[in-house]
C-alpha positions in Angstrom: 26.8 25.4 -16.4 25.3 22.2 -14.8 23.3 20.0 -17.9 20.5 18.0 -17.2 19.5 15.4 -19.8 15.5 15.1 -19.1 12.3 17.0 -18.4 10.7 15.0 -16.6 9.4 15.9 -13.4 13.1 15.0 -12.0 14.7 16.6 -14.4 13.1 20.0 -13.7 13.2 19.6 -10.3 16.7 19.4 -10.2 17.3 22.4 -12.4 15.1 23.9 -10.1 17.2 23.4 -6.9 20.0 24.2 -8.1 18.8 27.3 -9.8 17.9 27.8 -6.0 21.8 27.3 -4.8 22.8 29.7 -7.2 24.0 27.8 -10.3 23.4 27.9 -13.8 21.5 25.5 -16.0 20.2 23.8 -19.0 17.9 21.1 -19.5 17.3 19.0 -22.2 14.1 17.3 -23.5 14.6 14.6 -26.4 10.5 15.2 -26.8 8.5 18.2 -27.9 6.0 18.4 -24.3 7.7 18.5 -21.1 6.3 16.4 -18.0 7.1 12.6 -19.1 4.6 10.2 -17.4 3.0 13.6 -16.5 2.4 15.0 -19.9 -1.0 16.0 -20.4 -4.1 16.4 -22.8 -6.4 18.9 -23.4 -9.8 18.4 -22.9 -12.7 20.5 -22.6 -11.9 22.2 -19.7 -8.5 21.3 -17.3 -5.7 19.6 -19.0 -5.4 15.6 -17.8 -2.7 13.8 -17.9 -1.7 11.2 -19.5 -1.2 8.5 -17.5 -3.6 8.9 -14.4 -1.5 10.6 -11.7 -2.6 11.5 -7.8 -1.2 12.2 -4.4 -0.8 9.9 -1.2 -0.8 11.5 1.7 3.1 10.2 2.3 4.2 12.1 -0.4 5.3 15.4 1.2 8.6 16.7 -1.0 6.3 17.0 -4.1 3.6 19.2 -1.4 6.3 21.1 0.0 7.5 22.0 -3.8 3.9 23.0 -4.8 4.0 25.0 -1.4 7.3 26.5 -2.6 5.9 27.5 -6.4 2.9 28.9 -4.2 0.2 26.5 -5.3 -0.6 24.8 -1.7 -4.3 25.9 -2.2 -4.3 24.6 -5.7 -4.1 21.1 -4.1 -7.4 19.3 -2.9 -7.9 16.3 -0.7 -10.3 14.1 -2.1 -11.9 10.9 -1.1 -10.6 8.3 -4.0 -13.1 5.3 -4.0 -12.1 1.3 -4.4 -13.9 -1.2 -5.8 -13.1 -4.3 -6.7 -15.0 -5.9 -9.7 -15.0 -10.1 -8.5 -17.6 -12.4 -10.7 -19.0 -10.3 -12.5 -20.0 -8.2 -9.4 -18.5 -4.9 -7.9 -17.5 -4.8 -4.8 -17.0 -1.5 -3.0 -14.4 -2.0 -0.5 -14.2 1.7 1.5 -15.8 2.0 4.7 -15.1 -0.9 7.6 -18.7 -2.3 6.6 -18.0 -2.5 2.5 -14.7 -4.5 3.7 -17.0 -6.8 6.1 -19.7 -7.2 3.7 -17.0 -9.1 1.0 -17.9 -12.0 0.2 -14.8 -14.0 -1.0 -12.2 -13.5 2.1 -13.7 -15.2 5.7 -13.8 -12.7 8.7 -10.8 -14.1 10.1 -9.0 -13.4 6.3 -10.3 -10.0 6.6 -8.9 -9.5 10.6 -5.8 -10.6 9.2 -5.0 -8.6 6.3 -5.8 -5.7 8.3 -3.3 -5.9 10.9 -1.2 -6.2 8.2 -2.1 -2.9 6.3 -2.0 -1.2 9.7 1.9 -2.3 9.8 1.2 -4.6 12.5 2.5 -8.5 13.0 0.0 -10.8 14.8 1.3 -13.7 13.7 2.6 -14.1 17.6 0.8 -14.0 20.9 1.9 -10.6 21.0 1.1 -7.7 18.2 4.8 -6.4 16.7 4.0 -2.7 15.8 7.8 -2.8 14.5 7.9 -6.0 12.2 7.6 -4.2 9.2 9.5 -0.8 9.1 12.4 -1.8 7.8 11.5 -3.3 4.0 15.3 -4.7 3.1 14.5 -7.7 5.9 11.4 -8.6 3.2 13.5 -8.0 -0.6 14.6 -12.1 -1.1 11.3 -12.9 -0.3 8.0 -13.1 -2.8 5.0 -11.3 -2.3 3.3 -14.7 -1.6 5.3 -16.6 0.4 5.3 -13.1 2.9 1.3 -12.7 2.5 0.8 -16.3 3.1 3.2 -16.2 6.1 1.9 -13.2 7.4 -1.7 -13.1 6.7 -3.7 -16.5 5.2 -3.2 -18.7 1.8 -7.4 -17.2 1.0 -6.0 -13.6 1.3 -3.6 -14.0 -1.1 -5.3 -16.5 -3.8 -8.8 -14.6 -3.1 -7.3 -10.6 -2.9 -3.8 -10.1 -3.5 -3.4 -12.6 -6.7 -5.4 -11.3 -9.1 -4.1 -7.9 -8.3 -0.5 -8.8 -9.0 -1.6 -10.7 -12.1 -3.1 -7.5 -13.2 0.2 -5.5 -12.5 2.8 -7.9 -13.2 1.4 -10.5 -15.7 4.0 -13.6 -15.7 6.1 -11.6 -14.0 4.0 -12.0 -10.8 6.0 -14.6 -9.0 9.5 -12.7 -8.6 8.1 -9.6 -7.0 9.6 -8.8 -3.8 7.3 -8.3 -0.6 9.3 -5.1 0.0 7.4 -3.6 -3.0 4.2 -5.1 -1.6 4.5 -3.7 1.8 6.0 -0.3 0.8 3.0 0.5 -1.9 1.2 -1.1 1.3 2.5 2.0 3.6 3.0 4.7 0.9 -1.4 4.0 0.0 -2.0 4.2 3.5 -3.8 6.9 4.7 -7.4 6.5 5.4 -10.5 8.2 6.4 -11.8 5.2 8.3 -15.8 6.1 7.6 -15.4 7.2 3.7 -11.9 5.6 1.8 -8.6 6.1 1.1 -7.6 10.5 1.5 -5.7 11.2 -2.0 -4.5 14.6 -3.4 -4.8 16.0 -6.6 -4.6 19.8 -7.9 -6.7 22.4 -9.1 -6.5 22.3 -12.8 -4.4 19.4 -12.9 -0.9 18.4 -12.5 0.0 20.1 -15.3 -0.1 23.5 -13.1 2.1 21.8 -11.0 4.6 21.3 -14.0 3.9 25.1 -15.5 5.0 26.5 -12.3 7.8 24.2 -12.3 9.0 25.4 -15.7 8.5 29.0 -15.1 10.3 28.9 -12.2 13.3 27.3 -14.0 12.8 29.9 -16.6 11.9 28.7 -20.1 14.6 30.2 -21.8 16.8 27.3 -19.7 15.1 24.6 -21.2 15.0 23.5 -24.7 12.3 20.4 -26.0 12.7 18.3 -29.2 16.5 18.1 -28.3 17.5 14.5 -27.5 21.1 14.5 -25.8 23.6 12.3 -28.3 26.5 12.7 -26.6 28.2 12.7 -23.1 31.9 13.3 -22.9 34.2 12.2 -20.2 37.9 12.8 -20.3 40.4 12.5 -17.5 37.7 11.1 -15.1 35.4 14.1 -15.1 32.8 15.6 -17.4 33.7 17.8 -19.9 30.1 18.4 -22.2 27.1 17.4 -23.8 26.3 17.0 -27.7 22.8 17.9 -27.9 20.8 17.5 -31.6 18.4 20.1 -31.3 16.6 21.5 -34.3 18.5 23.4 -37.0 22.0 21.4 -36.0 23.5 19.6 -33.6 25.5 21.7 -31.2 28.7 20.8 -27.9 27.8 22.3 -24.2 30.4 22.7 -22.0 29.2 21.5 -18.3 30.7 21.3 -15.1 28.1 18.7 -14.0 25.9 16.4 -15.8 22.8 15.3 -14.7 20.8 12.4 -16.8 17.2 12.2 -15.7 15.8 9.7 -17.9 15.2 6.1 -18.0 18.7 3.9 -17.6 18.5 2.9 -21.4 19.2 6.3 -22.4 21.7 6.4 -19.2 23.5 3.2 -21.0 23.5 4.6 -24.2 24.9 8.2 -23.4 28.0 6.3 -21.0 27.9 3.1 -21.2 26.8 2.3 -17.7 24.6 -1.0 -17.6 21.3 -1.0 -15.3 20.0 -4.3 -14.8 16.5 -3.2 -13.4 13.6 -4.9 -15.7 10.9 -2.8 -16.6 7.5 -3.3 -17.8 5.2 -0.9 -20.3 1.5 0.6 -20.1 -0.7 1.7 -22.5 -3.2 4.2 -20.9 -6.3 4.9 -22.5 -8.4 7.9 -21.8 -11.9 7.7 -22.6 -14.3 10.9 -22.9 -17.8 9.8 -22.5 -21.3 11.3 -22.2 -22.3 9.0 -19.4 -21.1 7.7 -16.6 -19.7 3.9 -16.4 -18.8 3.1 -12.7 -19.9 4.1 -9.4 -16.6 4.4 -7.9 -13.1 5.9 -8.7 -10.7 3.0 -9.1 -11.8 -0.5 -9.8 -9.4 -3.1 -9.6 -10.4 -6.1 -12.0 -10.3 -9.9 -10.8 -10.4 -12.2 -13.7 -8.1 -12.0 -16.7 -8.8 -9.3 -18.8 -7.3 -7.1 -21.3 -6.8 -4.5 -18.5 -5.9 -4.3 -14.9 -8.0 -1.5 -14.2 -10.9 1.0 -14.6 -10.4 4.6 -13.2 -13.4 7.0 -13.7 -11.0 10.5 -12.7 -14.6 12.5 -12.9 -16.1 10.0 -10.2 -13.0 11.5 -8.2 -12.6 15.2 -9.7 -16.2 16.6 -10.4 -16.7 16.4 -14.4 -17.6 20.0 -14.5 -14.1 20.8 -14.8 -14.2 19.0 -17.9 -16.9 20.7 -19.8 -19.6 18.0 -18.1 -17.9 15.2 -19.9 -16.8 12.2 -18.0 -13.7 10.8 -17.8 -12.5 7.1 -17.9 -8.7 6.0 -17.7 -8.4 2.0 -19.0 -5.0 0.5 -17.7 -3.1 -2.2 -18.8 0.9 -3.5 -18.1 2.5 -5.1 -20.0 6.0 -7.4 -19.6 7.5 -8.1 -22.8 7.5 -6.0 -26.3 5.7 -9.1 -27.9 2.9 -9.4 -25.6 -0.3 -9.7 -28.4 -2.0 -5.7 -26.7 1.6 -4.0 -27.7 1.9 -5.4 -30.8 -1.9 -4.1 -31.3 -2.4 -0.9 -33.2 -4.6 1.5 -31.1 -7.7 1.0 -33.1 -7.5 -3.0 -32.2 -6.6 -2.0 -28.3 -9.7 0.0 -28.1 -11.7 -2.6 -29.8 -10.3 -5.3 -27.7 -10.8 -2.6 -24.6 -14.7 -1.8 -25.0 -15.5 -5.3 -26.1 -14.1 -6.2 -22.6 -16.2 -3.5 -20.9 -19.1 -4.1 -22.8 -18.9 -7.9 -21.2 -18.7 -6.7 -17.9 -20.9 -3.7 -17.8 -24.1 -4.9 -20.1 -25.6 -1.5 -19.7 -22.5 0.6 -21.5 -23.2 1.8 -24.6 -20.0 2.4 -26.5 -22.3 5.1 -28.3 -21.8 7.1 -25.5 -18.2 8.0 -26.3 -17.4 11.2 -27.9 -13.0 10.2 -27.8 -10.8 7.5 -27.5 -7.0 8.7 -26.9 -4.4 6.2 -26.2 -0.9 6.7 -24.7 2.0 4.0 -24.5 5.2 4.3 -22.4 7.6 1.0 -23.2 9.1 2.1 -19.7 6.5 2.9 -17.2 7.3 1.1 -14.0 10.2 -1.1 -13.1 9.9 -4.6 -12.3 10.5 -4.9 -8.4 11.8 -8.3 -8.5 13.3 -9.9 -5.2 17.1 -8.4 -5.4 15.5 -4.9 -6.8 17.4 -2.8 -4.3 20.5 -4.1 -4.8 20.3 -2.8 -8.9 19.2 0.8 -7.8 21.5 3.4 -10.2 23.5 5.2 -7.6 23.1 9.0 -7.7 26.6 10.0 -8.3 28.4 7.6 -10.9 32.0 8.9 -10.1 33.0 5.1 -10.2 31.1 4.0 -13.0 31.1 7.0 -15.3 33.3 9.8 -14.6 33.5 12.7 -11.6 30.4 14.7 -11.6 27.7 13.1 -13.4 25.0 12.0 -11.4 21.2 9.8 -12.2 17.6 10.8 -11.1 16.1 8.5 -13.5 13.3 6.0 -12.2 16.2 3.5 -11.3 17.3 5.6 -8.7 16.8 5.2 -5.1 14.3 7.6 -4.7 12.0 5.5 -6.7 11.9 2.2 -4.7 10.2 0.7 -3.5 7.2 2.2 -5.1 7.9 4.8 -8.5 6.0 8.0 -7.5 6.5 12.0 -9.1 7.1 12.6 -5.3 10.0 9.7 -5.8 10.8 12.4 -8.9 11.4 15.3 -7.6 13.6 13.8 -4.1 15.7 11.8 -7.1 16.4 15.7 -8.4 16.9 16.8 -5.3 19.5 14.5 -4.4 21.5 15.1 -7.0 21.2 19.2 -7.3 22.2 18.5 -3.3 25.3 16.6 -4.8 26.3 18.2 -7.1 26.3 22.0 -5.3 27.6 20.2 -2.4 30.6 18.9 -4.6 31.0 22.3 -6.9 31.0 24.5 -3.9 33.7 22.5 -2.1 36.4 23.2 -5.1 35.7 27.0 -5.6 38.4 27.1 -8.1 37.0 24.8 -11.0 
């Protein structure tokens, strides 16, 4: 029996493979829902998730999985709007004449920064259609000192600051312009007359998740079970101590697979990640009316959040019993950051209070629900250096023969964390691992 400490969306789609190559498994959820960063609520219609979750039209494992599990018509391509809110204003930036039409960058700013999202280098006589494809030439260097290389000092104090500050907070200044440019190619794809194409499925990615499960089989996996134990003897694994309601209770494995964040990793064997990551709280707001015109506003000027995403201005609200939907995001870098250490009545208050400032119109009276979610391990930290901290898949030299990681450290998840980035992390290993198993038959 192969273990598999997580049931996340890695997690399950390694049990899921391997099920597929014919092994046995088990896997393991410390919590009572399944899904992780893709746990849902109910609302009055489709379940929405948690944290606010779509597709990019570079994120083909996770399509061909929903493909596999038969739900390829259950995902839609949508139109997800930008905006950027800038003084007070908000400025739609989707179609070539929105883009033109903003104010703060100069034409030539503009020209430039769009060579550079189309993966081209005009910084010579001639364009270089290669100069970016291979990110590791870009992971010493900072976000700004490669924008204001490669573009002008106005994009990035004007455009590309205050959305790093947003993301990374004081952390801003050691992020690596391989991060920048691969969430630069993984957002990419464009309908040049209406916005960026995104994906998202019919009722939800929590159908996504259901199918996942069933296709496991629900008797292989067991919630409210954290894993206490992993034992290594002679260089291989030998089982897992799981504490699981009613007793704690020893699983023989022939392969271990922890799909979980590298704290938990450290704490079951003792291997050491040095990856930094940073937190979100996630609010999701059910309101009566409608607060923005577009689906994802990035915000300019310090506030309490990074950003405003109205899902029902992307995803019609009718799926939602007519109510509309507003996720409010924020990052944070350090445990003692004053939002954390906020309760979630004082987060919302400090939350609306914000909105009310910038939106005069809102009436807070319009909200029927507040619910908040926090995660002290959303996102790494892609520092410059990042790649070179990645948890390999298959710890044979740092752990013991036969026990692999598809947590977000891994590989799969840089240089931008994604489900998609989930599910090829549990590929890998189930790929690994029946690879390894099949090649001594008699163990």
């Amino acid at each position: 029996m192969i273990g598999i400490v997580g049931g996340g969306i890695a997690g399950l789609a390694a049990a899921y493979r391997l099920q597929q190559r014919g092994h046995d498994v088990r896997v393991f959820e410390a919590a009572d829902q399944l899904g992780g960063l893709a746990a849902t609520y109910e609302t009055a219609g489709d379940d929405i998730e948690q944290f606010y979750h779509h597709l990019s039209k570079s994120e083909q494992t996770i399509v061909d999985l929903a493909a596999e599990l038969g739900l390829e018509e259950r995902i839609e391509w949508r139109v997800g709007t930008n905006g950027y809110y800038v003084d007070g204003v908000v400025h739609p930036l989707d179609t070539p004449w929105e883009i033109l039409a903003y104010p703060h960058m100069s034409l030539y700013d503009k020209f430039r920064l769009g060579m550079l999202t189309q993966g081209i280098d005009v910084r010579g006589l001639v364009p270089d259609f290669d100069a970016y494809d291979d990110l590791a030439e870009y992971e010493h260097v900072t976000v700004r000192e490669f924008v204001e290389e490669h573009t002008t000092k106005s994009v990035y104090e004007n455009f590309v600051d205050p959305l790093l500050d947003g993301k990374y907070g004081d952390r801003k200044n050691d992020i690596s312009a391989a991060w920048f440019l691969g969430r630069v190619r993984f957002r990419g794809e464009r309908d040049l007359l209406r916005g960026e194409i995104l994906g998202y499925f019919d009722g939800g990615f929590g159908v996504l998740l259901d199918a996942l499960v069933d296709a496991v089989g629900r008797e292989n996996i067991t919630t409210g079970a954290p894993v206490t134990d992993l034992t290594v003897a002679d260089g291989r694994v030998q089982s897992l101590t799981v504490d699981a309601e009613g007793g704690g209770s020893v699983h023989d494995v022939d392969a271990a697979v922890v799909a979980t964040m590298p704290n938990v990793l450290e704490s079951l064997t003792g291997y050491t990640c040095e990856i930094d990551f940073q937190g979100a709280i996630c609010g999701l707001v059910t309101m009566e009316e409608s607060l923005l015109d577009t689906y994802w506003l990035n915000v300019a000027h310090d506030a309490p959040f990074g950003a405003l995403i109205e899902h029902t201005n992307f995803v019609e609200r009718e799926r939602y019993g007519g109510d509309h939907l507003l996720y409010v995001a924020s990052y944070v870098q350090d445990a003692d950051e004053e939002l954390w250490r906020m309760d979630d009545d004082e987060v919302r208050e400090t939350w609306l209070a914000e909105i009310e400032s910038m939106f005069p119109d809102f009436d807070r009276d319009s909200i029927t629900q507040f619910r908040i979610a926090r995660n002290p391990r959303a996102a790494p930290i892609y520092e410059c250096g990042y790649r070179d901290l990645v948890v390999p898949y298959h710890l044979d030299e740092g752990v013991g023969e036969d026990v692999y990681y598809a947590g977000m450290a891994s590989a799969a998840q840089y240089p931008e964390r994604s489900l998609n980035g989930g599910v090829v992390a549990g590929y890998e290993v189930a790929d690994r691992i029946d690879a390894s198993l099949k090649a001594e038959p008699e163990r």
